[in-house]
Each structure stands twice: as structure tokens, then as C-alpha cells.
One Martini backbone bead per residue (centre of mass of N, CA, C, O) as a GRO file, in nm:
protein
  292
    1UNK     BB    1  10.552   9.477   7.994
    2UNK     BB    2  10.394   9.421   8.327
    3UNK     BB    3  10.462   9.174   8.579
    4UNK     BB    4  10.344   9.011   8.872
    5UNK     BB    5  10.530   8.830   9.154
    6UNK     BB    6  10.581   8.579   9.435
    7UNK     BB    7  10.770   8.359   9.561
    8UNK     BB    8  10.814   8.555   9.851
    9UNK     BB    9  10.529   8.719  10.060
   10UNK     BB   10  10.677   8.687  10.354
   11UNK     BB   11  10.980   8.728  10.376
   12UNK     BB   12  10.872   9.017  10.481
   13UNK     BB   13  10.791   9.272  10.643
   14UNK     BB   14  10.709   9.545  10.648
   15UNK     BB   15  10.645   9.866  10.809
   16UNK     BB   16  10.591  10.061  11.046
   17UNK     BB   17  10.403  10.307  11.127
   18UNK     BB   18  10.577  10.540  11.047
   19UNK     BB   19  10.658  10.449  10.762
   20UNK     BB   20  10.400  10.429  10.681
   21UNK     BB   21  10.309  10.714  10.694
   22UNK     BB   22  10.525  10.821  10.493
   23UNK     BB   23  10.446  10.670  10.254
   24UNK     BB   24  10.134  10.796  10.245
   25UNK     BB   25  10.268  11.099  10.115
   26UNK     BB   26  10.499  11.015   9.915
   27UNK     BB   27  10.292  10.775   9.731
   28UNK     BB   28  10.032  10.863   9.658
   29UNK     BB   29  10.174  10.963   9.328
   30UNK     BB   30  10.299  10.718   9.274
   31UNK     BB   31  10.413  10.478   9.118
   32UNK     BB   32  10.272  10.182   8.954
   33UNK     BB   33  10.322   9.792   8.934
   34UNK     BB   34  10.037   9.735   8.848
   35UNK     BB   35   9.967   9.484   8.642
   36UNK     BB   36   9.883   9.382   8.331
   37UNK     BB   37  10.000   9.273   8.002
   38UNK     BB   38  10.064   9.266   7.680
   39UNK     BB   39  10.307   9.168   7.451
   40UNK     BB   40  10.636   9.195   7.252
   41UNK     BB   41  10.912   9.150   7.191
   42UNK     BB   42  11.209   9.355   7.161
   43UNK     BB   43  11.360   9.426   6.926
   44UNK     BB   44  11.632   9.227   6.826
   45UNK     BB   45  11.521   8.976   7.045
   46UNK     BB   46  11.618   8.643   7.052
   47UNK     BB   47  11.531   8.402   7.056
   48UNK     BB   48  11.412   8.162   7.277
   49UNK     BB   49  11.602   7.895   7.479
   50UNK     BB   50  11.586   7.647   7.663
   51UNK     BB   51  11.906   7.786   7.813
   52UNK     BB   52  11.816   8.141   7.765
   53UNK     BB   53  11.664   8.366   7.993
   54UNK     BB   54  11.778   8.633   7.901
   55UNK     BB   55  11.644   8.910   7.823
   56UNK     BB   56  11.785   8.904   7.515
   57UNK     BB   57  11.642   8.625   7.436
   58UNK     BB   58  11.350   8.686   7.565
   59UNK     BB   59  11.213   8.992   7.638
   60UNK     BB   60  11.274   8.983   7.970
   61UNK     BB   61  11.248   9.121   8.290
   62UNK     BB   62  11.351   8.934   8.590
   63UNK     BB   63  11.305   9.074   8.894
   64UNK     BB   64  11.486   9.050   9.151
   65UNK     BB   65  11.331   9.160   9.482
   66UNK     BB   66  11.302   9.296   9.813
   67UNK     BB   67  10.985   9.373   9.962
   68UNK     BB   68  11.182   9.525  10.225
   69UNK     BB   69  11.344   9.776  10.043
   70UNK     BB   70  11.363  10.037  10.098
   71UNK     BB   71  11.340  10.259   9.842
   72UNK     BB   72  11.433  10.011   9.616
   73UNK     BB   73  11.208   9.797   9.734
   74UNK     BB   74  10.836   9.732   9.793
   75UNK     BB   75  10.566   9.845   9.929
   76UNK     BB   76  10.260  10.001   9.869
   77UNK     BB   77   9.974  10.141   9.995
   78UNK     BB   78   9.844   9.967   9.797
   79UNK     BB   79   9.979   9.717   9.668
   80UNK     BB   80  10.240   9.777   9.531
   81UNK     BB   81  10.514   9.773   9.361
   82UNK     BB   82  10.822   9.991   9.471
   83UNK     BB   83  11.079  10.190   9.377
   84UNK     BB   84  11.366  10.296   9.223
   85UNK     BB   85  11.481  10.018   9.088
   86UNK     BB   86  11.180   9.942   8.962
   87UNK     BB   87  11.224  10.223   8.788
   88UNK     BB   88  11.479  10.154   8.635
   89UNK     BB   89  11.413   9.911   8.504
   90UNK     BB   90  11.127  10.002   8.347
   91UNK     BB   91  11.307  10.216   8.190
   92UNK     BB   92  11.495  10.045   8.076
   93UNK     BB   93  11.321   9.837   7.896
   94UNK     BB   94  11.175  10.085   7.738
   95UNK     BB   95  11.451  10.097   7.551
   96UNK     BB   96  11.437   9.816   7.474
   97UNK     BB   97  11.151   9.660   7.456
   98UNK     BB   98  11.124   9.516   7.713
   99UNK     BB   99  10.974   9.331   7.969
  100UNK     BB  100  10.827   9.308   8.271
  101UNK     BB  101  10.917   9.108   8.592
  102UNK     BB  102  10.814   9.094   8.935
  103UNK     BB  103  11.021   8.933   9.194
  104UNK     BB  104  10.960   8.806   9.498
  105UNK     BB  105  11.232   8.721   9.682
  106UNK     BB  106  11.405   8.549   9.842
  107UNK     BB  107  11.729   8.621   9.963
  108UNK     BB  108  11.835   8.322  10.002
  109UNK     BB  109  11.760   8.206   9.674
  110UNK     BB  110  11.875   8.408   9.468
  111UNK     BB  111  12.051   8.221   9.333
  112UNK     BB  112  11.876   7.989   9.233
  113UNK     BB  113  11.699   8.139   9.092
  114UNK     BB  114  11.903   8.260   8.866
  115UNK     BB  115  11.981   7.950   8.765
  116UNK     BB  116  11.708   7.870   8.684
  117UNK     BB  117  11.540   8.138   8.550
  118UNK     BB  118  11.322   8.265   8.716
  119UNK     BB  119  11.558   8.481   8.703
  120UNK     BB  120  11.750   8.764   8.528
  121UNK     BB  121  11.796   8.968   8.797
  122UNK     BB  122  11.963   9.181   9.071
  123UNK     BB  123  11.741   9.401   9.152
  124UNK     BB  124  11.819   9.574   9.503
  125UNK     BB  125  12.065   9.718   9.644
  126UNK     BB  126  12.344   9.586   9.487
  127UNK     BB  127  12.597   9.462   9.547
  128UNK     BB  128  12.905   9.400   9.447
  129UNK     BB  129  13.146   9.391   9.651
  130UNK     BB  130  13.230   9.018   9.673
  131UNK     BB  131  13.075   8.940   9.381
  132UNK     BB  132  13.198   8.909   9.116
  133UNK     BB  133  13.214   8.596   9.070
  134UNK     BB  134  12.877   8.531   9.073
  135UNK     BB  135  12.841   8.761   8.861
  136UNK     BB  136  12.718   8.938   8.652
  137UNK     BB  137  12.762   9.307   8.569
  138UNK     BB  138  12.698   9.602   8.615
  139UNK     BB  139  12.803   9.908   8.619
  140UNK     BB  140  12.788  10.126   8.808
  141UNK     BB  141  12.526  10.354   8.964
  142UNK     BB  142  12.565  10.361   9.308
  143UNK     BB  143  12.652  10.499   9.572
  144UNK     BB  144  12.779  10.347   9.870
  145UNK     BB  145  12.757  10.198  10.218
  146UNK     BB  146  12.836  10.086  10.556
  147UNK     BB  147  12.673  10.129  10.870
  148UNK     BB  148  12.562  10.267  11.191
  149UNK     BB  149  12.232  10.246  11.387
  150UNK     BB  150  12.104  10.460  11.684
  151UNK     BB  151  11.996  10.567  11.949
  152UNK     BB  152  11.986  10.889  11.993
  153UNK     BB  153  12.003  10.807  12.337
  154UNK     BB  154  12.273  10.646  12.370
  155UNK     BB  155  12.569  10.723  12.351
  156UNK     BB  156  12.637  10.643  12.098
  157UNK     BB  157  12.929  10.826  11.886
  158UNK     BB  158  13.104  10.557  11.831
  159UNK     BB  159  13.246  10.266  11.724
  160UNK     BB  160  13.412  10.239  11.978
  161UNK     BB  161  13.152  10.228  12.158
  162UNK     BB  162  13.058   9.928  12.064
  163UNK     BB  163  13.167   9.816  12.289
  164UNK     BB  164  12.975   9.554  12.455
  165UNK     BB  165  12.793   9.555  12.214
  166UNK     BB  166  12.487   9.519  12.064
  167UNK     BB  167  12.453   9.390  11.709
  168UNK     BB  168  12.267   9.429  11.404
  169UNK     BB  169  12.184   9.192  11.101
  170UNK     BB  170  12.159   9.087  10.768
  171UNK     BB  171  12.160   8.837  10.632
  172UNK     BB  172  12.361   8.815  10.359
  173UNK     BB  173  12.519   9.127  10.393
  174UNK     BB  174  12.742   9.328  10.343
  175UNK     BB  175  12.767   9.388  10.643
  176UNK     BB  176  12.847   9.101  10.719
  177UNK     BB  177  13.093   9.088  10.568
  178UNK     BB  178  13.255   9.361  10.704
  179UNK     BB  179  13.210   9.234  10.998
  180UNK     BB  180  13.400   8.947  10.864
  181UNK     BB  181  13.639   9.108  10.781
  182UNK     BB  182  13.759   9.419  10.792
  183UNK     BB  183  13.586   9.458  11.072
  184UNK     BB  184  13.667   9.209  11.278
  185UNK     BB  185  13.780   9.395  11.501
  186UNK     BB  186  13.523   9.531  11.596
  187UNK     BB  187  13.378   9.251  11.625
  188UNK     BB  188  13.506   9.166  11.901
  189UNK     BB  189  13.404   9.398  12.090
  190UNK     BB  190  13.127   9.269  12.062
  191UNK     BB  191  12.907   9.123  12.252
  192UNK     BB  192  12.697   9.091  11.965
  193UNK     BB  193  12.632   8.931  11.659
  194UNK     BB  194  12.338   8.981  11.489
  195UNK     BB  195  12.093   8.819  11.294
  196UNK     BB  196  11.847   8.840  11.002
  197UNK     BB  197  11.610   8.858  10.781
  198UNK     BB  198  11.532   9.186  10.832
  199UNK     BB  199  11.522   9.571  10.862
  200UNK     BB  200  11.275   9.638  11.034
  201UNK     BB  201  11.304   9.436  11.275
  202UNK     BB  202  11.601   9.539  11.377
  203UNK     BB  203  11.440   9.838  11.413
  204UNK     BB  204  11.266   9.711  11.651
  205UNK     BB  205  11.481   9.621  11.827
  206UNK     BB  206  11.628   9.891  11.886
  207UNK     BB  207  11.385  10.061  11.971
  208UNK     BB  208  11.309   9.853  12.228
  209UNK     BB  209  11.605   9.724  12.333
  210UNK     BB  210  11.762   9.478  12.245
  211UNK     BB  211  11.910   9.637  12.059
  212UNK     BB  212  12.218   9.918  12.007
  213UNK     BB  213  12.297   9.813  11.674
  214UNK     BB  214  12.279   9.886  11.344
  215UNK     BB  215  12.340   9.735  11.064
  216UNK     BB  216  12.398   9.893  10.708
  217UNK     BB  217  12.286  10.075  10.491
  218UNK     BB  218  12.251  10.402  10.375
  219UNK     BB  219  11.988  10.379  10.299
  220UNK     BB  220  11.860  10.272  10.526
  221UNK     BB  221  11.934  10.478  10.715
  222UNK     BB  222  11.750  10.716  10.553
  223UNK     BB  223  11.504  10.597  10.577
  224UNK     BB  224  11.443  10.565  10.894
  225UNK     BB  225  11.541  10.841  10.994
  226UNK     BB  226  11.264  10.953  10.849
  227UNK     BB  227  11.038  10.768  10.939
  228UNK     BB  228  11.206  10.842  11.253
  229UNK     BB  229  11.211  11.157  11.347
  230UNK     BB  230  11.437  11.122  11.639
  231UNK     BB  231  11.530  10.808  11.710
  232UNK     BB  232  11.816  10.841  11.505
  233UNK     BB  233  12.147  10.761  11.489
  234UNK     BB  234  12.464  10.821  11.262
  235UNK     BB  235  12.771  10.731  11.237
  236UNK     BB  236  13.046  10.888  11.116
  237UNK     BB  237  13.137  10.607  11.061
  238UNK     BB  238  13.228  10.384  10.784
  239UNK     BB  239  13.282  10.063  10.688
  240UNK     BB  240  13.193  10.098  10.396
  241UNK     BB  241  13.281  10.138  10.051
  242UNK     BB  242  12.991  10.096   9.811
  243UNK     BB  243  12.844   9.949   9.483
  244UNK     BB  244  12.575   9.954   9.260
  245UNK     BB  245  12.406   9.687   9.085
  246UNK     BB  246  12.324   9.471   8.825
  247UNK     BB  247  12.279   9.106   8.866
  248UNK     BB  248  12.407   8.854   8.629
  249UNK     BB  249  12.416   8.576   8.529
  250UNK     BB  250  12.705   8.406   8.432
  251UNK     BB  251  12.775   8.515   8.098
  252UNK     BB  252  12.576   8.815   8.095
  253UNK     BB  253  12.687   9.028   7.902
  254UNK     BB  254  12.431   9.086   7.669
  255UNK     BB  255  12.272   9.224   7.931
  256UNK     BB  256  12.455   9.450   8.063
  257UNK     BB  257  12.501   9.641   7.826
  258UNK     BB  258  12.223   9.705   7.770
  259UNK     BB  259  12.195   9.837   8.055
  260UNK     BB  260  12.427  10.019   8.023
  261UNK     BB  261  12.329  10.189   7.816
  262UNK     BB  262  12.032  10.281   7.893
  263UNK     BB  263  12.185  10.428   8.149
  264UNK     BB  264  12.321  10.632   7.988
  265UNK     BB  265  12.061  10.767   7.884
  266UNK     BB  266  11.908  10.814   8.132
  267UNK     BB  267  12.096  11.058   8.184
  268UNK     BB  268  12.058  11.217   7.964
  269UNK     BB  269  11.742  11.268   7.975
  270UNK     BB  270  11.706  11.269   8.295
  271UNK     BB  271  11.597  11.046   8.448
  272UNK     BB  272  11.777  10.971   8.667
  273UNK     BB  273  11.745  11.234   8.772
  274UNK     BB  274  11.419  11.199   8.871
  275UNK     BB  275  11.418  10.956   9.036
  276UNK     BB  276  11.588  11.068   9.270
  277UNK     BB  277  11.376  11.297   9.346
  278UNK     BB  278  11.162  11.125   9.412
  279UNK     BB  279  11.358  10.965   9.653
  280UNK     BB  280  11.501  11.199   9.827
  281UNK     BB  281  11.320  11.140  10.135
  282UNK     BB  282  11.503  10.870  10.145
  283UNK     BB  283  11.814  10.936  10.031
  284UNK     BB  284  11.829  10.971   9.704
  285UNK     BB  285  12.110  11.087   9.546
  286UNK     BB  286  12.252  11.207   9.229
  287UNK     BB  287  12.570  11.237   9.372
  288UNK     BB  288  12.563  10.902   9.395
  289UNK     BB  289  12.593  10.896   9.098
  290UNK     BB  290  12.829  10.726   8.887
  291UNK     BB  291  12.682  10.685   8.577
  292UNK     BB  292  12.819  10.774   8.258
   0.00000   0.00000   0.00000
């Protein structure tokens, strides 16, 4: 059974007018997750307890994700959420026999909302590295990196030359971390790093000029540059490499493996490149698929 649902349904503006276009061709006849249905959770699956909200425990996967992070997870065309984590989410699911439940959430209060019990993992296109001691992780399943994307016109063609520019990134995320930490010594030499809610603003900035240059994951940076294309161009230096996985309340061991186990069958059966292929158009490629 899949239920959809919305803690924070404002909480980010989808695509600009080129997104949506390239949108509306890429996903006519993509996958929907809107309905509801009803049924039992999945054979063998442990009765639910007043305190443990866990897939394992419950019978469902109760989804947070960000609806404004393509192709990972966002509104499609019809106003149904879709995205590539969505779908190998609905895919693990049906391998273990759980309902699906998805939650467009806060990205900001994803702790807390883990932590109560609210959702009760964090799919979509979620970093592990820094983050180890907060989560239980699945496997890493996706190799990612986090890039710097400028106006194709900009003149600007390495990391180096980002010095005296504006940089802007999403408040609480990788990119934020990587350019707070190991490469605090590039963002020294920036005019300014700034924060924002949300990757589609930041590069509605970037378009305007109010800002030099977007840091984010390589997935957004190859989703934008699609949906823009000839507006932007990625530093061919990356700021770090990491991988992507499925984050869950720390000490949810037995969900985490069955759902590593789960993405291991998708592999054999070729679920996860079929889906992979599905959302080639946006950057998504099998060659980064890390779990075997």
C-alpha cells in the first residue's frame, strides 16, 4: 500500500519554467505515487509497539523526503510525487511486503521528525559521510560528490577562480559542511557563502546574477543543467566525494538490513539500472550505483 502525505508542502517551490518543461516530456508516462490503498503489512513483519515505529516493526516505510530535490524526489506534472529514491523506496517495499507512506517534510526537522516516530527513514538523496553517528545507514547504494555550478557566461572555469565571488548553498547540507570544514580554506577567499532554503532559489540567483556560484550534490548540478541547457557550467574540480544511502533512527539495525538486502535483489533482477535508466535524462547512472 502507498499513502502520500505532506508535513511541509510549502517548504520549497518546485522548478522554474525550463524544469517544468523538460519535465512535462520526461515524465508523461512516468511512474505516479499518488493514491491511497489499503492492505496488511508485510508477512513476518513483528507487531507494532508503542515505541518502536521502525518499517520492521510497523509494516510500513514512512518516507521523508524533500519535494523540491529532482531527480531524487519532487511533484511531478501531474502533482504526484515522483523521483528516482521514490521509486526504489515503493521497489524495497514490495520486495519486504511494507505499505509505503510518503512524507514531503521540513528539511529542517528531519531529526525530529525521525525521532518521533513521524517518518521512519530518510530517503532522498541523502549524504552518509558526517553523518555516521546520527543515523542508522543502509549500505551506501549511490556514489554522489558535491560540485560548484556557474553561469555558462561567467568566465569563471576553476575553484581558484571563485575567489571574491558570491557562493550560495542549501542551509544543513553537504555542500554547507564540505565548505565549512575541509575546504574552509577555499570558502576564506569567497566575497560571501550564503545559505538558502532550497536548490531551485539558489539557481534562480545564480540565473539573475545576484549570485557567482551554486554549490550542491552532482545530481542537482546535472538535473539544472538539463533543464537549462547552455545556461550553466560544472568546475571540473569537486569539492568532495560521497555516497548516497537510506538514513534511519539510530539503533534501527533490522530495517536497514532488510533493506539492504532488499537493494541487493534489485540489483540481480535489474530493478535498480532500469530504474537508473529511467532518470538517465537527469544525471542518474548506473556506473554510480555502488551496491552490489
Amino acid at each position: 500500500m502507498k499513502t502520500i502525505s505532506a508535513l511541509s508542502l510549502d517548504r520549497r517551490a518546485f522548478l522554474g519554467l525550463s524544469a517544468a518543461a523538460l519535465g512535462s516530456v520526461a515524465f508523461l508516462a512516468g511512474c505516479s505515487t499518488g493514491g491511497t490503498a489499503t492492505g496488511s503489512a508485510g508477512a513476518g513483519s513483528a507487531p507494532a509497539s508503542s515505541d518502536d515505529t521502525s518499517a520492521v516493526a510497523t509494516g510500513t516505510l514512512i518516507v521523508g523526503f524533500d519535494q523540491s530535490y529532482p531527480p531524487y524526489g519532487f511533484v511531478g506534472d501531474d502533482g504526484e510525487y515522483t523521483g528516482f529514491d521514490l521509486d526504489l523506496a515503493q521497489a524495497v517495499a514490495d520486495r519486504e511486503g511494507w505499505d509505503v507512506q510518503l512524507e514531503a517534510i521540513d528539511w529542517d526537522a528531519k531529526d525530529a521528525l525521525l525521532g518521533s516516530g513521524a517518518i521512519n527513514c530518510i530517503w532522498n538523496g541523502f549524504t552518509m559521510e558526517g553523518r555516521e553517528d546520527g543515523y542508522t545507514f543502509s549500505e551506501p547504494y549511490m556514489l554522489n560528490g558535491q560540485v560548484v555550478v556557474v553561469r555558462a557566461d561567467s568566465g569563471i572555469a576553476s575553484l581558484d577562480d571563485l575567489a571574491g565571488k558570491a557562493v550560495i548553498t542549501q542551509v544543513d547540507s553537504a555542500a554547507l559542511d564540505v565548505l565549512e570544514g575541509d575546504q574552509a580554506s577555499l570558502t576564506a577567499t569567497f566575497a560571501s557563502l550564503e545559505t538558502i532554503g532550497e536548490y531551485n532559489t539558489a539557481f534562480m540567483q545564480l540565473e539573475s546574477g545576484a549570485v557567482d556560484a551554486v554549490a550542491c550534490d552532482l545530481s542537482i548540478a546535472e538535473y539544472q543543467m538539463a533543464a537549462n541547457e547552455g545556461a550553466y557550467t560544472q568546475l571540473p574540480e569537486m569539492l568532495s566525494e560521497e555516497h548516497y544511502a537510506v538514513g534511519f533512527k539510530k539503533g534501527d539495525d533490522a530495517t536497514a538490513e532488510a533493506v539492504n538486502e532488499a537493494l541487493r535483489a534489485l540489483v540481480e533482477d535489474g530493478t535498480a539500472q532500469e530504474l537508473c535508466d529511467k532518470y538517465a535524462e537527469y544525471g542518474i547512472s548506473f556506473e554510480n550505483w555502488v551496491l552490489e
